[in-house]
TIPAZA-146218 format. One record per residue (C-alpha): residue number from 0; x, y, z. Coordinates in steps of 0.05 Angstrom, whole numbers, plus 32768, in hexadecimal, padded with zeros to 4 digits. Last residue first. Example, Ala and Ser with C-alpha at 12.3 -4.5 7.8 and 13.67 -1.06 7.14 Angstrom:
! residues 2
(1 (8111 7FEB 808F))
(0 (80F6 7FA6 809C))
//
This chain:
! residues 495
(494 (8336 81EC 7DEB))
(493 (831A 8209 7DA4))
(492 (82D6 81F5 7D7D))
(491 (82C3 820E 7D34))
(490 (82F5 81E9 7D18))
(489 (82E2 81A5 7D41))
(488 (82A2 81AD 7D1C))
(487 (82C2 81AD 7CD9))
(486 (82F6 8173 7CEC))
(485 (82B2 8147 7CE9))
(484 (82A3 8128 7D2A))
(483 (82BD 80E2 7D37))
(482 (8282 80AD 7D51))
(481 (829D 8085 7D8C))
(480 (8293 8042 7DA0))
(479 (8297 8020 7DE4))
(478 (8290 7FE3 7E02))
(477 (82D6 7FC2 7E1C))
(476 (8300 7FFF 7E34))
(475 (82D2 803D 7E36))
(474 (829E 8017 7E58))
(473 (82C7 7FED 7E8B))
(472 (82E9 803B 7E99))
(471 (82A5 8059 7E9E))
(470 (828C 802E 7ECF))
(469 (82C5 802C 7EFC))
(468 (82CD 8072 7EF4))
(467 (8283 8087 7F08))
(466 (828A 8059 7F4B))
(465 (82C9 8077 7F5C))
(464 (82AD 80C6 7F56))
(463 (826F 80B8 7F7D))
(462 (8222 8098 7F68))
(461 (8205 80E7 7F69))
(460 (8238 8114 7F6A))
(459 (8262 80DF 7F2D))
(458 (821B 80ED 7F05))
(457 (823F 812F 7EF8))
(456 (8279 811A 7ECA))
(455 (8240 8102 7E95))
(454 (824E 80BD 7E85))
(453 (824F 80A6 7E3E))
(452 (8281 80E4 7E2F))
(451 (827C 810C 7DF1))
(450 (82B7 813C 7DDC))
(449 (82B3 8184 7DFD))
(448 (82F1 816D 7E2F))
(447 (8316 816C 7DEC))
(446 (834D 8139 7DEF))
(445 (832B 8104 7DB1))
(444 (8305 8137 7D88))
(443 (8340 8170 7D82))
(442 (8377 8139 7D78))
(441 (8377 8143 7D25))
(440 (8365 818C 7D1A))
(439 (838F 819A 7D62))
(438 (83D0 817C 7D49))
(437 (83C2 8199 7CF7))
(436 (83C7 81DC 7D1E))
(435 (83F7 81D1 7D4E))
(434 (841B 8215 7D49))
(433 (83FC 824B 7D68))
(432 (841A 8250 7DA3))
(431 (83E8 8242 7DD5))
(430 (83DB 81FF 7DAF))
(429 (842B 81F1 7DA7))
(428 (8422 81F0 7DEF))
(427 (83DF 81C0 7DF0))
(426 (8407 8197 7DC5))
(425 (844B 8195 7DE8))
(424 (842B 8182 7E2C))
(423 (83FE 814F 7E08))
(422 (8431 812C 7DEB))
(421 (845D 8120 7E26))
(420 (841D 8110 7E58))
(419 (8410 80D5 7E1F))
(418 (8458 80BB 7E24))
(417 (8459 80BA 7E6C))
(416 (8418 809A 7E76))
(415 (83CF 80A8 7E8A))
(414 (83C2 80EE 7E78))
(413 (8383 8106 7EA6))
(412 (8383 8151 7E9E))
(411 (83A9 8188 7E76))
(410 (8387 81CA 7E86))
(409 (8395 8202 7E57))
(408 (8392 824E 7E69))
(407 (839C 828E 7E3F))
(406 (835B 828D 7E23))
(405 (8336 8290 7E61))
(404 (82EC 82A7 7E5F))
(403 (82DD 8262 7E53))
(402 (8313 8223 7E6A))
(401 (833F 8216 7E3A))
(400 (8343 81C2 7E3C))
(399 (8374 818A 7E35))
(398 (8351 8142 7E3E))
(397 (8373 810F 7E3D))
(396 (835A 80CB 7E1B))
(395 (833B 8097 7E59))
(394 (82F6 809F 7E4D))
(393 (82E1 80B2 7E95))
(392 (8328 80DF 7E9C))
(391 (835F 80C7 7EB6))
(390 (8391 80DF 7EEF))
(389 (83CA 80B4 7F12))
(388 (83C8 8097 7F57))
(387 (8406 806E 7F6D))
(386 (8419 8041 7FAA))
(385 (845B 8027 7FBC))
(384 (8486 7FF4 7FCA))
(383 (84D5 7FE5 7FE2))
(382 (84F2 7FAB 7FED))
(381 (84D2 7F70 7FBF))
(380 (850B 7F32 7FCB))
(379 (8519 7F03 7F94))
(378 (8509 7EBB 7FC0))
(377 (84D8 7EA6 7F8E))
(376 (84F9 7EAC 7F4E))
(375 (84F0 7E69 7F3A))
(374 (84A3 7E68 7F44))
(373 (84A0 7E9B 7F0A))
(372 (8456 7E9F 7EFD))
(371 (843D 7E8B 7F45))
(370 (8473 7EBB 7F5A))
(369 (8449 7EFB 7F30))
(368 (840A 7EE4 7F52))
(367 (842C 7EE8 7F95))
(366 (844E 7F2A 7F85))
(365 (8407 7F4C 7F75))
(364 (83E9 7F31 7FB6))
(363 (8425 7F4F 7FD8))
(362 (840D 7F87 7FB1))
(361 (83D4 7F8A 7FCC))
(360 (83EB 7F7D 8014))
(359 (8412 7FBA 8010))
(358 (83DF 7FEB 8035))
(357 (83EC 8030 801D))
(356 (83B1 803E 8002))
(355 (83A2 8082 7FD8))
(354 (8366 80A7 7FD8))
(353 (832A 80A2 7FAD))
(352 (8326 8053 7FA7))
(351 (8326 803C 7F61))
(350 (8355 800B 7F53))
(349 (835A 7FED 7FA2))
(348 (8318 7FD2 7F90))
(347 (832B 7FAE 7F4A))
(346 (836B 7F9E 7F67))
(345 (83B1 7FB7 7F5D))
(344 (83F7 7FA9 7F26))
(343 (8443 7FB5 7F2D))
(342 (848A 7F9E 7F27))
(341 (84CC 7FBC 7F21))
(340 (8505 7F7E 7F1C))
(339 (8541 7FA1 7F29))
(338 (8582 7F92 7EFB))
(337 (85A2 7FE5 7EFF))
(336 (8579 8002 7EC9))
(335 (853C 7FE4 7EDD))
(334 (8513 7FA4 7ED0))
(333 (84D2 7FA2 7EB2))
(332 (848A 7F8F 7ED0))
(331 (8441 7F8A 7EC5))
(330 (8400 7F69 7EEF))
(329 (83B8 7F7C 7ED4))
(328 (8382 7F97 7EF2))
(327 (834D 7F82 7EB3))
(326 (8385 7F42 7EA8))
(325 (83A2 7F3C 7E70))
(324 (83F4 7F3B 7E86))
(323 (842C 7F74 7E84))
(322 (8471 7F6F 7E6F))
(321 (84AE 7FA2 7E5C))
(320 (84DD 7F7A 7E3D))
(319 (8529 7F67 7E46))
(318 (854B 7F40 7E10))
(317 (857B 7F03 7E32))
(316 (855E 7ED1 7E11))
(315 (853F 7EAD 7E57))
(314 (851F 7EED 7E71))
(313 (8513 7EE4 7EBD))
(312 (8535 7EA2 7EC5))
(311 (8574 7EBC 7EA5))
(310 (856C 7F06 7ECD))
(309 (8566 7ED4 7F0E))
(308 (85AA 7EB2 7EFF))
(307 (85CC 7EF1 7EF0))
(306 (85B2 7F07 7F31))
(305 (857D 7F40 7F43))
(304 (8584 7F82 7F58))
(303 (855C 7F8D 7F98))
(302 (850D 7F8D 7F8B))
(301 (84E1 7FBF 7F74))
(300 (8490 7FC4 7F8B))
(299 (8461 7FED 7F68))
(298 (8415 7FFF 7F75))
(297 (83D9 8011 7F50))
(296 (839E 8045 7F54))
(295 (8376 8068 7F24))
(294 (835A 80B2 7F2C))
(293 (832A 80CB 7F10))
(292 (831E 8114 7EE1))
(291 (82EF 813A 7EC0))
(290 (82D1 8157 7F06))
(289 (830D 8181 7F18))
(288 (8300 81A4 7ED2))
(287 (82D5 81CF 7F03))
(286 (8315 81F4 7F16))
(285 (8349 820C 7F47))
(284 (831E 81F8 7F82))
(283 (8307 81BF 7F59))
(282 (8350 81A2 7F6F))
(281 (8374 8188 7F3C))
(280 (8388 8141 7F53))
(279 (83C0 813E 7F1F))
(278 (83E6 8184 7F00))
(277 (83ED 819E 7EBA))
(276 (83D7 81E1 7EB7))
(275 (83F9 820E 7E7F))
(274 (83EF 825B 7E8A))
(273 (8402 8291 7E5A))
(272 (8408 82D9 7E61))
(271 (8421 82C5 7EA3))
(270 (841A 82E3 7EEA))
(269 (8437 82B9 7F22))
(268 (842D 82C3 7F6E))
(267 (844C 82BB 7FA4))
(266 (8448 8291 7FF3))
(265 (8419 8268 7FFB))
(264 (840C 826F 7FAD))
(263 (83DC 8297 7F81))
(262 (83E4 828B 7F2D))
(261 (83CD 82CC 7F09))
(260 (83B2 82D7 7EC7))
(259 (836A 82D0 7EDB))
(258 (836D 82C2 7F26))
(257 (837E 827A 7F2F))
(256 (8384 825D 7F77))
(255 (83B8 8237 7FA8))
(254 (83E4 821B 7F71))
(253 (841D 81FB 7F94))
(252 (8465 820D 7F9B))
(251 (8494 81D8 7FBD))
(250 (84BC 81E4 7F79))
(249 (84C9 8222 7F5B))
(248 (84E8 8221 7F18))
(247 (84F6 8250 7EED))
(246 (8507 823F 7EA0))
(245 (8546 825B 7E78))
(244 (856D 8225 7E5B))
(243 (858B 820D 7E8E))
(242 (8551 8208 7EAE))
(241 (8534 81DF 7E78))
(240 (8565 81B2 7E7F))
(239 (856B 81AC 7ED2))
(238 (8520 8193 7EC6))
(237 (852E 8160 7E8F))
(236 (8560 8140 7EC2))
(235 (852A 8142 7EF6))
(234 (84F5 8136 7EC8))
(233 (851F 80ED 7EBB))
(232 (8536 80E1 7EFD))
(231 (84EB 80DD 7F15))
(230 (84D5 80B2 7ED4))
(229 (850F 807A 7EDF))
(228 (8508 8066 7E95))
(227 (84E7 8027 7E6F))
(226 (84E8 802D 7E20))
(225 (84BA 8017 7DEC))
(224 (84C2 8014 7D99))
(223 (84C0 7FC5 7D9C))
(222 (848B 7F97 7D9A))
(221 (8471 7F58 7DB2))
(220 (8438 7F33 7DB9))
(219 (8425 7EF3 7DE9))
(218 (8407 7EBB 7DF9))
(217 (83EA 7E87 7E32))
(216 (8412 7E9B 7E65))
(215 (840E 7E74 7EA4))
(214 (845A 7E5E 7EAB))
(213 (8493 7E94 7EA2))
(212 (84DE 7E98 7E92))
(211 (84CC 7EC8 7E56))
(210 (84F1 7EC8 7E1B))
(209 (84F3 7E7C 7E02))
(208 (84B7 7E70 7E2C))
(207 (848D 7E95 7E08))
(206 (848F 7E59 7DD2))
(205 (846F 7E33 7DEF))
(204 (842E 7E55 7E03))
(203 (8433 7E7A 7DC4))
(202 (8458 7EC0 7DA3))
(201 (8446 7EEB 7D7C))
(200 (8473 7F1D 7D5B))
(199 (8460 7F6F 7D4E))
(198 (848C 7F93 7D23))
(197 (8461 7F9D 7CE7))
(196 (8430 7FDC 7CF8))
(195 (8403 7FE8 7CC5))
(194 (83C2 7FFC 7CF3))
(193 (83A7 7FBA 7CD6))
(192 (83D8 7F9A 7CF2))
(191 (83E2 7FAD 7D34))
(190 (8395 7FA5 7D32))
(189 (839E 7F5E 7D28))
(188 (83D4 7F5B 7D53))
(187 (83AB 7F6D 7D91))
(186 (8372 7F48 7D80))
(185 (8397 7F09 7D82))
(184 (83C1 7F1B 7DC8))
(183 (8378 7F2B 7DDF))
(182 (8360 7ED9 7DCA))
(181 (839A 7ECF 7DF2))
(180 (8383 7EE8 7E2E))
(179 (8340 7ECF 7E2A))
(178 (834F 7E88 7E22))
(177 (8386 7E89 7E59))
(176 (83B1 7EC1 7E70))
(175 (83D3 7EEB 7E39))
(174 (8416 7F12 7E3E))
(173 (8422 7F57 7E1A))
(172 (846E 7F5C 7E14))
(171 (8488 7F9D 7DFC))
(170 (84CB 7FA8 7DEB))
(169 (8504 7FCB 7E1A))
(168 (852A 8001 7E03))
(167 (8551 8016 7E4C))
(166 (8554 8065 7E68))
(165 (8569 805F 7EAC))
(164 (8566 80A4 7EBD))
(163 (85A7 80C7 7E9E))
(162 (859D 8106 7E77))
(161 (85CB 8100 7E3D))
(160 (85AE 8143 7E1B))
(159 (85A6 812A 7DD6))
(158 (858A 80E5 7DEE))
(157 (855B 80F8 7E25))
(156 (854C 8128 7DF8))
(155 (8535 80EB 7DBB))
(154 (8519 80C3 7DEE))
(153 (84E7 80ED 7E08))
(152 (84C9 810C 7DC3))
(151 (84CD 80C7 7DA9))
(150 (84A5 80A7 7DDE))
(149 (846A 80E5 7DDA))
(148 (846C 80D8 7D91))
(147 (845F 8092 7D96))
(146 (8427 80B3 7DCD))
(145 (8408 80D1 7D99))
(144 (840B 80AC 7D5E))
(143 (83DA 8076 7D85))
(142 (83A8 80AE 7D7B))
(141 (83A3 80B2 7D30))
(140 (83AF 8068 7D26))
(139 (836E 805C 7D44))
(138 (8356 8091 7D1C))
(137 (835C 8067 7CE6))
(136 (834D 8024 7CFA))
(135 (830F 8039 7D14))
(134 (82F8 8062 7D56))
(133 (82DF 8033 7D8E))
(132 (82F5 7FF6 7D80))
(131 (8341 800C 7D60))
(130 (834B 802B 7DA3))
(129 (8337 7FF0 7DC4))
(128 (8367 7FBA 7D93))
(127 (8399 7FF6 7DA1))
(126 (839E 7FF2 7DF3))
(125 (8374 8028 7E17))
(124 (8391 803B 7E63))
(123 (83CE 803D 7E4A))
(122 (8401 8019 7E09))
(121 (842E 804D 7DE7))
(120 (8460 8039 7E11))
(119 (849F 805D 7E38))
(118 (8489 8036 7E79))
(117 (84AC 805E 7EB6))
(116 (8486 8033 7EF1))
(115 (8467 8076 7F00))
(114 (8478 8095 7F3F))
(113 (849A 80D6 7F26))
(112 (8464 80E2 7EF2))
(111 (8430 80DB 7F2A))
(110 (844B 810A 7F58))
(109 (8494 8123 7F64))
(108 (84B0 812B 7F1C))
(107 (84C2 8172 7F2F))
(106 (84CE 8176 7F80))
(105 (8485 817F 7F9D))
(104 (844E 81B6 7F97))
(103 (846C 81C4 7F47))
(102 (8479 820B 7F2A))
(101 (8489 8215 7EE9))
(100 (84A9 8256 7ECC))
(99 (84B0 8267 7E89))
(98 (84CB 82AE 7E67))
(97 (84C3 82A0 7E19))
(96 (84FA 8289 7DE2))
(95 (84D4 8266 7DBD))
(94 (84F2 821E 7DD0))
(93 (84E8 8237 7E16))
(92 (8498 822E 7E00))
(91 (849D 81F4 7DEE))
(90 (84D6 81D4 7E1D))
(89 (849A 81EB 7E59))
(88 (8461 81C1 7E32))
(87 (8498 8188 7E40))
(86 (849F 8191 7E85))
(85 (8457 819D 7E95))
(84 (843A 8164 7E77))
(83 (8477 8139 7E8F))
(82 (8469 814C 7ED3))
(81 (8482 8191 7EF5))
(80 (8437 81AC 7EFC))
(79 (841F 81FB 7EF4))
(78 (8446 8209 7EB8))
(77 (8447 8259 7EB6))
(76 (8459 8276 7E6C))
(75 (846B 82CA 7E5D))
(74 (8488 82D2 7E9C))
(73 (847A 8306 7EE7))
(72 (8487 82F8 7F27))
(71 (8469 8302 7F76))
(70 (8495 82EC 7FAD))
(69 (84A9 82A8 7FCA))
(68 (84A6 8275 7FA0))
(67 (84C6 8231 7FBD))
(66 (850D 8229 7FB1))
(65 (8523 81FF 7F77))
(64 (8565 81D2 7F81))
(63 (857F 81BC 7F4B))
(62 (8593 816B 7F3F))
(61 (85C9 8144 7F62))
(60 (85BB 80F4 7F61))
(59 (85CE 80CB 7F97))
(58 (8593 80C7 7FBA))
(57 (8564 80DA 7F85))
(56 (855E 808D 7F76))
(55 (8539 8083 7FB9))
(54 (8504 80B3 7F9F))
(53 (8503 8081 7F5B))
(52 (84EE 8047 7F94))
(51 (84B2 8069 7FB0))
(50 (84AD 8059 7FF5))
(49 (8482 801E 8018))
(48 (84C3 7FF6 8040))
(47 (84B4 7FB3 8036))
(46 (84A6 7F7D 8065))
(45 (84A6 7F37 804A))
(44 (8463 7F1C 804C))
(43 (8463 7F06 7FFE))
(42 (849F 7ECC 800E))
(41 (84EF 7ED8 8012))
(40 (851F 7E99 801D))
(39 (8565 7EB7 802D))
(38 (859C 7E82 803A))
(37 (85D2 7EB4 8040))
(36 (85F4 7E9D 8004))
(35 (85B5 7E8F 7FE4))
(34 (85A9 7EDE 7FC2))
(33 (85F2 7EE5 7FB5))
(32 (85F7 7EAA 7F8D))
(31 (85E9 7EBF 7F43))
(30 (8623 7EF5 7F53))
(29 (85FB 7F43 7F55))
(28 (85EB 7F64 7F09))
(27 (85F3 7FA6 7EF5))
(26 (85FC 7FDE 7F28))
(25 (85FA 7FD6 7F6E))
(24 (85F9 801B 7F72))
(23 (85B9 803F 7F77))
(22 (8599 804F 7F38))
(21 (8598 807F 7EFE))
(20 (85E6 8082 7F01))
(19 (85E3 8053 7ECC))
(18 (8622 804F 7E95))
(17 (8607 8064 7E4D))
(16 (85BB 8083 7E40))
(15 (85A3 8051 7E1F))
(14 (85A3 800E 7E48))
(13 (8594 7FD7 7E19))
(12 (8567 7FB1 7E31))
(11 (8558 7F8A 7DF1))
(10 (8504 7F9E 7DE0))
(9 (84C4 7FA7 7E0D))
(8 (8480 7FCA 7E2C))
(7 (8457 7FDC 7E6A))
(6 (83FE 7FE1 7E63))
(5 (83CF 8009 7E8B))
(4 (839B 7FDD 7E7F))
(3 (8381 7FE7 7EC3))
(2 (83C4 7FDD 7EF0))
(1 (83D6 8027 7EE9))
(0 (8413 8044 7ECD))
//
């Protein structure tokens, strides 16, 4: 999740998937004196170690081991990515029975999926009042089913299979800061509604303050239907699945070229009938579809498990939620399965820089802000931080694209969220298949790399790559409006 509208969502905490082992121990809650008994005070400057908390979590967890590839292979399906993209495009095609290997450059789950904050939401880089701007009520509705299918795909095998990663239903809490903020709170329910959905509650100044132990908020909405998950354990467990079931698996494997229906490594290669690419920071190496996508920047910080006392404070009812506020880079949190407060957000600059910065004063700067908003839980300690860049494209919808002369391939680029990489992973593989025909008449015009853009992808040569985002992102959230082809045209056109 990104800190540029990438929104994080809510409902009762309820941990799903039975006793945790998706964290480290010190499970459940710690004494509501713990934290003073030693007379800790701890302020922004504290040092924290910059590591990606859900890597910690590995430690006592016991997943497969996959060797990197080492000779030359043969399957019917290579998955070039071990996200969710390429994880759940892989349960396609295994579903069919077919000969699937993946191969990932880190540990499966190891790049952006992996260091997500592990929002289950339907909520991105576009929010509904800005999908429901730019393309109707309608086809508003359209697209949001996506990613609530995305959700339900997720949770309903993490389910079946009891794969334990933290799994929690947690609502939705979008918070509002002053005027503007709330007036976006408004806008958001009245699209809510006139999508049809009923579930949504509103809530005040005042009377936010019977679920969230805040000041500063001027509003909220709420709705359920959203889960948080520890994403890394997650495509782990889902990983040692589909093994089980058949798939190959070579991680520490990374795509070195593409030659027709053959994937070149270090060290192997893969020849496919089929070939599934779902990977971030595509080189353009590998393929001019390089240039369709950005990358966005955010960071995360956790904190040791809090106190009973501190859980009170943080969400006075008792109901856990998934929260993030109004602001263009805006702050969010949730707590994890085992009581820690996980808690991210950026800056405009930091937002768009092309390579990653590992400098934690922003999001010290991020844990100030969030202290001036819970002054009572200002000696919770932040331990650990990190630094994320995730893939989107200038209007912020995937894009999944054949590229010509090669029938067999399909690029899936620029999927901001877990729930939104799910879909698009099982579309574009039911898309090889054969059988995601009403799918592709109805998502055709929004993920098509052939749909219109307001920037072209090559004025980013010209001004740089950063520059062109920035612009395009402000235009695609808060300006623009998009004609729908007619489902004829998109007929005549394939990925």
């Amino acid at each position: 999740m990104t800190a540029i509208r990438i929104a994080a969502r809510c409902l009762p905490s309820t941990p799903i998937d039975g006793p945790h082992t998706a964290d480290l121990p010190c499970f459940g809650s710690m004494s509501s004196t713990s934290s003073h008994a030693i007379g800790r005070s701890i302020f922004p400057n504290t040092r924290m170690v910059n590591q990606n908390w859900w890597i910690t979590t590995l430690l006592v967890s016991s997943y497969k081991y996959c060797p990197p590839l080492t000779k030359d292979i043969e399957c019917d399906v290579l998955i070039v990515g071990g996200g969710f993209s390429g994880i759940s495009a892989a349960a396609e095609f295994l579903r069919k029975g077919l000969r699937v290997v993946l191969i990932e450059k880190n540990i499966v789950g190891g790049s952006s999926s992996g260091r997500s904050a592990g929002f289950l939401t339907p909520d991105s880089e576009l929010e509904l009042h800005q999908l429901v701007r730019r393309y109707g009520t309608a086809a508003a509705a359209e697209i949001w089913e996506a990613p609530c299918r995305g959700i339900e795909r997720i949770v309903s095998t993490l389910k079946k299979h009891d794969i334990q990663c933290g799994l929690l239903q947690q609502d939705s809490l979008f918070l509002g800061l002053g005027a503007g903020g709330a007036d976006a709170v408004d806008a958001e329910r009245e699209c809510r509604e006139s999508v049809g959905f009923t579930d949504q509650r509103i809530y005040d100044e005042s009377q936010l303050q019977q679920i969230l132990g805040a000041q500063g908020y001027t509003a909220g909405i709420r709705y359920g239907g959203t889960y948080g998950v520890n994403p890394l354990l997650c495509l782990q467990g889902l990983k040692d699945l589909l093994i089980d079931n058949g798939m190959q698996v070579f991680e520490s494997t990374e795509m070195d070229r593409l030659d027709d229906h053959t994937v070149h490594t270090h060290a192997g290669t893969v020849t496919a009938a089929s070939i599934i690419i779902a990977v971030d920071k595509l080189p353009d190496s590998i393929s001019s579809l390089a240039d369709e996508t950005f990358h966005a920047q955010t960071f995360l910080s956790v904190t040791e498990p809090l106190t009973d006392r501190e859980l009170r404070i943080l969400f006075p009812s008792g109901e856990q939620m998934q929260c993030w506020d109004s602001k263009l880079v805006y702050s969010y949190f949730r707590l994890t399965g085992d009581n820690r407060l996980l808690l991210g957000g950026g800056t405009p600059v930091t937002t768009f820089l092309k390579d990653a910065y590992n400098n934690p004063g922003v999001i010290r700067r991020v844990i100030k802000d969030f202290r001036s908003h819970f002054p009572q839980l200002d000696d919770v300690s932040f331990i650990q931080f990190w630094p994320g860049q995730i893939d989107v494209t200038r209007d912020l919808l995937p894009v999944i694209a054949r590229p010509p002369g090669l029938e067999h391939v399909r690029f899936i680029l620029g999927c901001v969220g877990i729930p939104w990489a799910t879909f698009c992973g099982s579309f574009a593989a039911r898309n090889v298949l054969g059988e995601a025909d009403e799918d592709y008449r109805k998502y055709f015009n929004y993920f098509s790399n052939q749909r219109h853009f307001a920037l072209p992808s090559g004025l980013g040569n010209i001004i740089g790559k950063p520059l062109l985002f920035s612009l395009a992102n402000s235009w695609a959230k808060f300006y623009q409006v998009d004609t729908l082809r007619a489902p004829a045209e998109a007929a005549q056109k394939e990925f």
